[in-house]
GUKE-385990 format. One record per residue: residue in one letter; x, y, z of N, C-alpha, C, CB in turn. Coordinates in pm, whole numbers, plus 50000, padded with zeros to 5 digits. Glycine has a CB too. Layout:
N
AXYZXYZXYZXYZ/...
# end
This chain:
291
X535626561324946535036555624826533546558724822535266540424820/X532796560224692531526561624669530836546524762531306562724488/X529376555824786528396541924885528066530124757526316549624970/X527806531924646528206522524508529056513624551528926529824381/X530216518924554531456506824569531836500224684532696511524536/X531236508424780531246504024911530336493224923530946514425003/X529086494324913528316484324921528586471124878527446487624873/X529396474824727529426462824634531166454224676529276470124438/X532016463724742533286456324854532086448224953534546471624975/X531296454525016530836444125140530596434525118529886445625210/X528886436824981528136423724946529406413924877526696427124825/X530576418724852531436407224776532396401824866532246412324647/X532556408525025533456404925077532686394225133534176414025149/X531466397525219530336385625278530126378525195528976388925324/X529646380525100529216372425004529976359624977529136379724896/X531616358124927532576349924956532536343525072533596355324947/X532626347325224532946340125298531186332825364534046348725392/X529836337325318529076328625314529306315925188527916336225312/X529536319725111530286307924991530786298925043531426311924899/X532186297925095532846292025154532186284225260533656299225184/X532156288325345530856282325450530306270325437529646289825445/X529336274125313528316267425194529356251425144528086282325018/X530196256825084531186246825029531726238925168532516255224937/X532396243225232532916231025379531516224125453533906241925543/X530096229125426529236220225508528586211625387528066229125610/X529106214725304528316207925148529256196825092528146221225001/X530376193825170531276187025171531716180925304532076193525114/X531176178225402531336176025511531156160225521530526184525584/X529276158425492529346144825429529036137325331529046139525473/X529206126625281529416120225129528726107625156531136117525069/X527926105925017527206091025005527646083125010526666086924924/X528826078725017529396066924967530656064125078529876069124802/X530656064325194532276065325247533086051525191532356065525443/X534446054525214534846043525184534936033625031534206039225265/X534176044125006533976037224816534676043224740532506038724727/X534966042424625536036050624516534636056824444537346038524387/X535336073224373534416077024322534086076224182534406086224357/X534826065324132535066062523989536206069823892533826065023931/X536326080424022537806085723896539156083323979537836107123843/X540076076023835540966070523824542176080523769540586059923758/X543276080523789544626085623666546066082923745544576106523618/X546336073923619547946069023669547806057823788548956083923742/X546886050423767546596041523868546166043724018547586035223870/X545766062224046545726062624193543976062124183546606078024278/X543376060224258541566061424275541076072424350540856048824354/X540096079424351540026088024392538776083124545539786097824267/X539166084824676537976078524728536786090824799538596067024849/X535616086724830534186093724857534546096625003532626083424832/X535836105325056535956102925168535406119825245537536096525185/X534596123325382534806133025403536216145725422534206130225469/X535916154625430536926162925495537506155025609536336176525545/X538536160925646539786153025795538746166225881542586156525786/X538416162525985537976171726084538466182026138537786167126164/X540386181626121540756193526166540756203526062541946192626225/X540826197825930540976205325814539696211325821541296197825683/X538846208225825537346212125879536636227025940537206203225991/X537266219526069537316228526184538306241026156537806220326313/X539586239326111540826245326096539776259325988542366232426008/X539136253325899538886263525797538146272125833538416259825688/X536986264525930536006270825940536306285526055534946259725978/X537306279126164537646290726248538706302826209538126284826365/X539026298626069539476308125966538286321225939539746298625821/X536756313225893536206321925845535646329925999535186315825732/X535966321926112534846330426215536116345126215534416319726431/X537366336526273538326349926243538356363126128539516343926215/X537826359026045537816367825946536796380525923537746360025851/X535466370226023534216379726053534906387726167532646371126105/X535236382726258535676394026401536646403526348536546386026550/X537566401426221538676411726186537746419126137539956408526090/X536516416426036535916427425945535006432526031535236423025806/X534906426726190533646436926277534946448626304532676427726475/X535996447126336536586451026476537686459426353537296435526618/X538336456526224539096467726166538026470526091540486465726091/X538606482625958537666486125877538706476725775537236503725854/X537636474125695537936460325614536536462425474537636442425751/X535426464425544533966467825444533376478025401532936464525487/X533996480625304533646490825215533946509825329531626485525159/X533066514525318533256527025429532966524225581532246539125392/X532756510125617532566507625756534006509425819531916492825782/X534236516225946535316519625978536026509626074535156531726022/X534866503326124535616490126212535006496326355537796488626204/X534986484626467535066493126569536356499026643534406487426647/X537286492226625538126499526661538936514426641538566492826652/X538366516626531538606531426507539906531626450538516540726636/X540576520426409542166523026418542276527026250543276506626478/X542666536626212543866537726106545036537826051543936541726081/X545286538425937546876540625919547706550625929547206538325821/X546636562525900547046577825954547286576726122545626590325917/X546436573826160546536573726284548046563826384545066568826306/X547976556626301549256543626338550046553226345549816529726224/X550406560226202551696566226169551626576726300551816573625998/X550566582926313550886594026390551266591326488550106602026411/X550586578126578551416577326717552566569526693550616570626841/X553246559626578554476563726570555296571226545554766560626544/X555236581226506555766592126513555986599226631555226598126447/X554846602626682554976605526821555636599326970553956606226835/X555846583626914556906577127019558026576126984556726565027061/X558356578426798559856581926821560376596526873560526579826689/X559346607226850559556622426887559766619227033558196634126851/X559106613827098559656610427282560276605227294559096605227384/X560796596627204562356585727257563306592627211562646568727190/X563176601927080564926607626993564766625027051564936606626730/X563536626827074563786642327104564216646627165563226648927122/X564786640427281566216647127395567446647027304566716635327558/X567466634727215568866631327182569106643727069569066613927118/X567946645226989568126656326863568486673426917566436656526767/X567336669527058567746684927138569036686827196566846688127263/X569846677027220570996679027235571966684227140571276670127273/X571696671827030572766680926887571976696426858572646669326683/X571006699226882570666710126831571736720226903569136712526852/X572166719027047572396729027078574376732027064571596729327214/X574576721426939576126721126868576086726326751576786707426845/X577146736626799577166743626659577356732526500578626755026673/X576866739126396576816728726267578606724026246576036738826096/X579216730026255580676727726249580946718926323581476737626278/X580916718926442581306712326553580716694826472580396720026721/X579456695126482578776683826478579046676326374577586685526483/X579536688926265580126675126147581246666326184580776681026000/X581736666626316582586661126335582556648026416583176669126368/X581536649526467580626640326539579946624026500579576648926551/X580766616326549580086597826487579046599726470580036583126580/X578106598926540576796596926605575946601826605576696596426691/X576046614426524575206623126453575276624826350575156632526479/X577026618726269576486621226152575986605526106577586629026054/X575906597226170574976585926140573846590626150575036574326218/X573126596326206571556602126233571766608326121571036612026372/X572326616826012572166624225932572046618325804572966632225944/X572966605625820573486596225684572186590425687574956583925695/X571346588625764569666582025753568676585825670568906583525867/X569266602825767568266609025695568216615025580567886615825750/X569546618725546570316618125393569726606125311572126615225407/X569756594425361569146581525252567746585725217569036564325328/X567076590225366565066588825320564896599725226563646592825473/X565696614425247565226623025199565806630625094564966628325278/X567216628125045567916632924990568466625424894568526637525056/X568476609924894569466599624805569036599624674569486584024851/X567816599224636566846602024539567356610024429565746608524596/X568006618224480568346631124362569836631424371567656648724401/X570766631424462571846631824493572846620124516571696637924574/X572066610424536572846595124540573046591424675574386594524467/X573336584824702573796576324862574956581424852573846557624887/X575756583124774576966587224845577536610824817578396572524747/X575996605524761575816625024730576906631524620576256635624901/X577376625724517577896629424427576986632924333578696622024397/X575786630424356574776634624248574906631124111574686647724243/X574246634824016574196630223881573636641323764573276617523886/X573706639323670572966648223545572036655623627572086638823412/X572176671523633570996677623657570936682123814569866668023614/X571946674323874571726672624046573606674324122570826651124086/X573436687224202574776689824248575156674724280574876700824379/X576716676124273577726666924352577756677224487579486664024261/X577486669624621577746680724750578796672724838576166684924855/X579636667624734580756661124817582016671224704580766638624813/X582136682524624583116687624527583186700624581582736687024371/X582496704224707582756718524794582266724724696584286724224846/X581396726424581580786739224465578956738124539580946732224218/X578946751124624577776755824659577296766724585577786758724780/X575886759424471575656774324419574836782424459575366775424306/X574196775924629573376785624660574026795924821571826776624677/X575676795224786576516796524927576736784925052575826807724996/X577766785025109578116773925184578286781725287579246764725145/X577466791125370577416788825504576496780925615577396798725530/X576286784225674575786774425792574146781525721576466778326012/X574186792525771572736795525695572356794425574572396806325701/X573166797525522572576793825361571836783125323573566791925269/X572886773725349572666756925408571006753125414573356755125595/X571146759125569570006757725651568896762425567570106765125783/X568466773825502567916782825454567086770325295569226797625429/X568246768625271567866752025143567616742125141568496746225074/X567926738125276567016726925326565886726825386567506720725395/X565426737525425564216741825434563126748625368564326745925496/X563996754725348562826762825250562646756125040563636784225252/X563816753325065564466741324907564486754824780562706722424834/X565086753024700565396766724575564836764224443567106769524535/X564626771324356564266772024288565186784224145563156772524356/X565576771524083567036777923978566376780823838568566764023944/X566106793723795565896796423641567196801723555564736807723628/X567186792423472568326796523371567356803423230569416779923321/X567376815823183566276816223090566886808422970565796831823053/X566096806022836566276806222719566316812222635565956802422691/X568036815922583568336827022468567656824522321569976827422442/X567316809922290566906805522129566426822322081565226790522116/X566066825222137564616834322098565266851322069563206834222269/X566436849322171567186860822141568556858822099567186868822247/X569386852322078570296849021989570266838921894571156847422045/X570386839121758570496832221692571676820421691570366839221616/X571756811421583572456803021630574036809121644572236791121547/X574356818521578576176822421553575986829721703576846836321376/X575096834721787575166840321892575266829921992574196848921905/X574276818821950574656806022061575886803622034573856791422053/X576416799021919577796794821870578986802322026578086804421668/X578906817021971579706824322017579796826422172579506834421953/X578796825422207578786829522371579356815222458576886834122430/X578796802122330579566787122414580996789522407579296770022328/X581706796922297583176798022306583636805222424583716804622189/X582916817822441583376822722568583446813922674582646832622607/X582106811822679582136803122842583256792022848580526793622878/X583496787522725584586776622685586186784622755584586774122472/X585876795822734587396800622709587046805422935587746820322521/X586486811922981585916813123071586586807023166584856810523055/X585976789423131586736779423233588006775123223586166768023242/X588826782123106589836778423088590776762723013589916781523189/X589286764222935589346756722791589856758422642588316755422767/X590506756622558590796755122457589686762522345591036741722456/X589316773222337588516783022257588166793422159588326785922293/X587906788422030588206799521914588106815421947587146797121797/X589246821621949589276831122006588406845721942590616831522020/X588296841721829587236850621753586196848821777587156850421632/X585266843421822584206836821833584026840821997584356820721783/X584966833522080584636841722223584786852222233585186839322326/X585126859622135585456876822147584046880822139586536885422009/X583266875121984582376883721967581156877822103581906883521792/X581506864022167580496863122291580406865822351580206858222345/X581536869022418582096880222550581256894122541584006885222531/X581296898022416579726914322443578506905822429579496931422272/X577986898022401576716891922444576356887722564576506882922385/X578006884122623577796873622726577426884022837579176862922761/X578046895522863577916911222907576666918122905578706919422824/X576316914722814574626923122781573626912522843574106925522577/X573756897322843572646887622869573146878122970572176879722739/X574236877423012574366868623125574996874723241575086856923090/X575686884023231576156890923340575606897223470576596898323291/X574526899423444573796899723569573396893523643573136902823572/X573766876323635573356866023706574526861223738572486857223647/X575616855723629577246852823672578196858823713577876849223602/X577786873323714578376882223706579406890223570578836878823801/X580586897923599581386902223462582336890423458582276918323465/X582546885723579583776873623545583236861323525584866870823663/X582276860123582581436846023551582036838523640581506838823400/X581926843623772582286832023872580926832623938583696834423984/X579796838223887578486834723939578006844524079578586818023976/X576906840524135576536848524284575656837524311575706866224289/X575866830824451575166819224497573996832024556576146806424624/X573686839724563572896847224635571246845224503573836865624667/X571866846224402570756843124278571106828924241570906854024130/X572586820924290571866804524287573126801524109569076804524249/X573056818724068574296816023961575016805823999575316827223942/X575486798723910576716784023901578166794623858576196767623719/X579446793723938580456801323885580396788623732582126803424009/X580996800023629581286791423485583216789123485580596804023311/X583636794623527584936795023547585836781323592585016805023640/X585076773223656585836758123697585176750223616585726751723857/X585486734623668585286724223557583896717823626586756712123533/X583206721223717581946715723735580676721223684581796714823855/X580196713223610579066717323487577896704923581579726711723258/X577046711923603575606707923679574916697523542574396725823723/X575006707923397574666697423292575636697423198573356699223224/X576526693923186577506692823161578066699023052577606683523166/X579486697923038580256711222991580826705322873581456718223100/X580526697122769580916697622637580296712822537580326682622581/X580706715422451580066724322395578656724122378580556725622299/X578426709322287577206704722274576196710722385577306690222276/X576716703222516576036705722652575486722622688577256700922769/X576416730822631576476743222714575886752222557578396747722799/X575796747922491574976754622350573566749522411575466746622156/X573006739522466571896732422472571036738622617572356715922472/X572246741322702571566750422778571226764822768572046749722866/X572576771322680572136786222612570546785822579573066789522452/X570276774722471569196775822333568286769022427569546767022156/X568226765322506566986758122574566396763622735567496741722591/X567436768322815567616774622963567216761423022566566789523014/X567436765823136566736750323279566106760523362568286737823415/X565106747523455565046750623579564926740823656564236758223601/X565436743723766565756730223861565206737223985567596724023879/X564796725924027563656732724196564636718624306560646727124178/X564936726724360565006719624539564156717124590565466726024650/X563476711024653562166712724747562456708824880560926704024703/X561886718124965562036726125073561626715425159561276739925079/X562176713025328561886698925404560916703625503563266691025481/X561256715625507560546725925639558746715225709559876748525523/X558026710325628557106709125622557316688925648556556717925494/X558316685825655558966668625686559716668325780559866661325578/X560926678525784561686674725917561726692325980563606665525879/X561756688926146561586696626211563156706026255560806689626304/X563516711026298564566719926287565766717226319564356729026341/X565536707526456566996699526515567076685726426566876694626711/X566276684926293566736673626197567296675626125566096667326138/X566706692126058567316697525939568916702325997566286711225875/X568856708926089570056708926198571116696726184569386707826354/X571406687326166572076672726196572306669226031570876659426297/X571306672825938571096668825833572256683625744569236666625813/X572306692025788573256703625770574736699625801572826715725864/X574546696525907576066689925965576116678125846576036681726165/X575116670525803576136657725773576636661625591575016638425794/X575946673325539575466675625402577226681625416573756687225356/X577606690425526578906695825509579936687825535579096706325579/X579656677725600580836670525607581056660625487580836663425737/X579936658825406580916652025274581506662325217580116643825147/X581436674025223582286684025135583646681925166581966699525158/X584256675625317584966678425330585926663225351584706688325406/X585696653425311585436639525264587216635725113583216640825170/
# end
């Protein structure tokens, strides 16, 4: 924080607890003990009595405590405390005592193949954790995902389902461009190319209409879904051919992605979890596929 605001945290933090102070010795003792102070309500009287001594005492070793917390943490403005302690710093040496208490246990699963380990209690609880902190967000707690966000419990990998691939997306995380045709097909071209894809997955589809989409669909999408449109996880293509639609597969839906395109980003863990996490976290991502 600016020395401005710093200053003006101190003078207001001292400032208060000289206040206080002020008020418990300015109230300590009273003219009158034992006398009422003239105010009355509902028949109770109010009497001129001091503070109770422990209440007193009790407050006051409140405020001495409060001075030794603001010598000893940082508490005043940019004064750091003497203790030096932070929250960065907290985190880091917790971190560092769970890395010495779990890092045999993680180096162990590391050295199980990802297959093997999905099979595993006790790791894939370590995974289901780390599935909640880092993954539930977008994909759900139980990873069926939602609008916009794979289901990775329906076995449809569009960026490939091997062990590396896997690995490769949880680390490094992807990045999906669908372009936008508005600009190059008009609407009877959007019209037409949704019939194909309609007819594609093996939907109910004006057959004139997917005819004339099918040479569009050839000239402008085929190089990403390929000629059959079962896609290439290698470019992250979605096959169009089954019934899982990422944004979903009413016409409406799939005209809206023609005329509009997406892009959807993964983001990469590489830089949060270290390799025998992403490791465990691979194992547990494959075993809901198989769920």
């Amino acid at each position: 924080m600016s020395s401005a605001f710093s200053l003006f945290v101190i003078i207001g933090t001292l400032g208060s607890l000289v206040v206080f102070t002020l008020l418990l010795l300015m109230n300590r003792k009273v003219s009158n003990p034992g006398q009422t102070t003239g105010h009355e309500y509902d028949g109770i009287e109010e009497y001129d009595n001091p503070l109770p001594a422990w209440w007193f005492w009790g407050f006051l070793l409140s405020i001495v405590f409060a001075l030794g917390y603001l010598i000893y943490y940082p508490g005043l403005g940019n004064f750091k405390g003497l203790s030096g302690w932070t929250s960065a710093g907290q985190l880091a040496q917790q971190q560092a005592d769970a890395d010495e208490r779990f890092g045999p246990i993680f180096a162990q699963y590391r050295a199980i193949p990802v297959e093997e380990l999905a099979t595993v209690p006790a790791a894939l609880r370590m995974g289901q954790r780390l599935f909640a902190t880092n993954c539930a967000q977008c994909h759900g707690s139980a990873g069926t995902g939602s609008y916009g966000f794979p289901n990775l419990t329906d076995g449809e990998w569009q960026w490939g389902k091997s062990v590396e691939q896997v690995q490769a997306t949880l680390q490094n995380g992807r990045v999906a461009v669908m372009p936008a045709w508005a600009g190059v097909l008009d609407a009877y071209g959007i019209r037409d190319v949704t019939e194909y894809v309609m007819q594609l997955s093996g939907r109910d589809a004006i057959a004139e209409q997917a005819l004339a989409g099918q040479t569009q669909f050839n000239q402008l999408c085929a190089a990403c879904h390929g000629a059959d449109g079962k896609g290439q996880p290698m470019l992250g293509a979605p096959d169009l051919t089954n019934d899982r639609w990422l944004y979903g597969g009413s016409r409406e839906q799939i005209s809206d992605v023609l005329r509009n395109g997406r892009n959807g980003r993964m983001p990469g863990f590489s830089d949060r979890l270290d390799e025998d996490r992403i490791h465990i976290l691979n194992a547990y991502v494959r075993s809901l596929s198989s769920q």
